[in-house]
N, C-alpha and C positions, 0 to 999 in steps of 0.2 A: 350507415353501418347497421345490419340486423340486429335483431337482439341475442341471435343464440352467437353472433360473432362477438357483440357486445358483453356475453356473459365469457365467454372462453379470453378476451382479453385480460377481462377483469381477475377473472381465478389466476391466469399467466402471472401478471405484475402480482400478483399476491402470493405465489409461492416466491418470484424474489425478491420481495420485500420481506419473504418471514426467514430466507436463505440469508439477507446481504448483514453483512458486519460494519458498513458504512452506505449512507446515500447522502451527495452530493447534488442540490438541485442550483441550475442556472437557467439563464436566460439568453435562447442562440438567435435571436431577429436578428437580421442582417446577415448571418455569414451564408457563403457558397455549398454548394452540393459537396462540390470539391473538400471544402473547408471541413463539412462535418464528416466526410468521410475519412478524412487524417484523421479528425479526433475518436473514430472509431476507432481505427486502427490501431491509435495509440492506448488506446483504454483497452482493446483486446491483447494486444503485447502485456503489458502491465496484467493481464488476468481480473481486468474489471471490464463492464458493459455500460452502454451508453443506453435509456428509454425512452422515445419521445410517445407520450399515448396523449387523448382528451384528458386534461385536467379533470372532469369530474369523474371520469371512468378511475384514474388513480387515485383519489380522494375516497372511491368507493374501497379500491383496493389497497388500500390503508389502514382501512379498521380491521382491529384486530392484529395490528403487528406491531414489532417495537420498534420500528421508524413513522412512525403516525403523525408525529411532530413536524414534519417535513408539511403538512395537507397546509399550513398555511402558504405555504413559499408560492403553492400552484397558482399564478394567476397570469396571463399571460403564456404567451409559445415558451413554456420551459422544457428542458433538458433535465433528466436523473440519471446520471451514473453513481453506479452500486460497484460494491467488490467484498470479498471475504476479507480481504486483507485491508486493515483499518489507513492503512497509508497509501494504497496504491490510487484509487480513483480520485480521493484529495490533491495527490500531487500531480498527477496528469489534468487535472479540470485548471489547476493553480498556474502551469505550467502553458496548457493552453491559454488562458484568458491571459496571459504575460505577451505572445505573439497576437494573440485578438482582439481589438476591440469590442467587437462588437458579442462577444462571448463574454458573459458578465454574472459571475458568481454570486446565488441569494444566500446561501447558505447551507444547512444539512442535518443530519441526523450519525450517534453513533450510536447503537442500541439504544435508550432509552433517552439519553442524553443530546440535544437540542445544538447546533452547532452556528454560530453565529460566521459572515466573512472572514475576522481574524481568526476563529477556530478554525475555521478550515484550510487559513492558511499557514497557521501553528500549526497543523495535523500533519500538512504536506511537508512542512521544512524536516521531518521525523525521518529517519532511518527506515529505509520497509524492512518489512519481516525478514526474508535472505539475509539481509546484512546485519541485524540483530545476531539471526544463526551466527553467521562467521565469526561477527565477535566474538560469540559465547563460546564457540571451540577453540578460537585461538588463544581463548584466556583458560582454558581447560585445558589444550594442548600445553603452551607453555609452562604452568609446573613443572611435567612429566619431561620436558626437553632441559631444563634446570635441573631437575635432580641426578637426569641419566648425565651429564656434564659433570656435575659434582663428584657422582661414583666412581666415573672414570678418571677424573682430574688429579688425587692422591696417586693412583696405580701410576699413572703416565711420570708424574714428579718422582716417585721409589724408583723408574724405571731409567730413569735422567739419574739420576744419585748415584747406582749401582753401576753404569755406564761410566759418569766420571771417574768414579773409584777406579775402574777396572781400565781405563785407558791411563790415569795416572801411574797406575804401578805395572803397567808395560811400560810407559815411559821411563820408570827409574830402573 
């Protein structure tokens, strides 16, 4: 590799590591072409990204961000998937290494915060973002569908009442 490719790498991983809201580092020896390009795929779906570069080139481009913590994981042919969303690249790396063996999770970074195996695979068991949202509307919505129910629930019973009455005394 040249060094003006070497330097344009390096800036690259270090705008998404000062972008990413999570990085996830493992270890992919052994799998297929095939193999890492599902877990592209999958990480692209999801709205995270897969890195493979030289370990010292991202060690370089490391400093100076808040996943920095990550520089020790680098030793050996690793893997970093990054995502904005703190859940998604966790649970796909979690998800893949469940079908892989040979795909094997060191651990990671959340912002400043150092992320060990079990964190990352507490991170993943987490709801992503989307479905957070939904929650939060449907617990917002619902008041608002209780109270219009209540407003109308008196009117509709006055309306039953006035009916009775008024079929009783045609009946008499």
């Amino acid at each position: 590799m040249e060094r003006a490719a070497k330097k344009d790498a390096v800036e690259a991983l270090n705008g998404v590591f000062k972008t990413t809201g999570v990085a996830v580092v493992a270890h992919y020896s052994g799998l297929t072409v095939a193999q890492m390009q599902t877990l592209r795929k999958q990480m692209k779906q999801a709205g995270a990204s897969v890195k493979v570069s030289k370990n010292r080139l991202a060690k370089i481009a490391l400093e100076g961000t808040d996943v920095v913590a990550i520089g020790s994981l680098l030793k050996g042919p690793t893997v970093i998937a990054t995502s904005d969303d703190p859940v998604a690249a966790p649970k796909i790396a979690v998800e893949f290494a469940k079908a892989n063996d040979k795909f094997v999770i060191l651990g990671g970074s959340m912002g400043k915060t150092v992320l060990n195996v079990d964190s990352v695979k507490a991170l993943a068991a987490l709801p992503s973002l989307d479905e957070l949202r939904g929650k939060l509307v449907g617990l917002l919505v619902a008041p608002a569908t209780k109270i219009a129910q209540l407003s109308t629930a008196p009117a509709a019973k006055v309306a039953r009442v006035v009916q009775a009455y008024a079929s009783k005394s045609e009946a008499a």
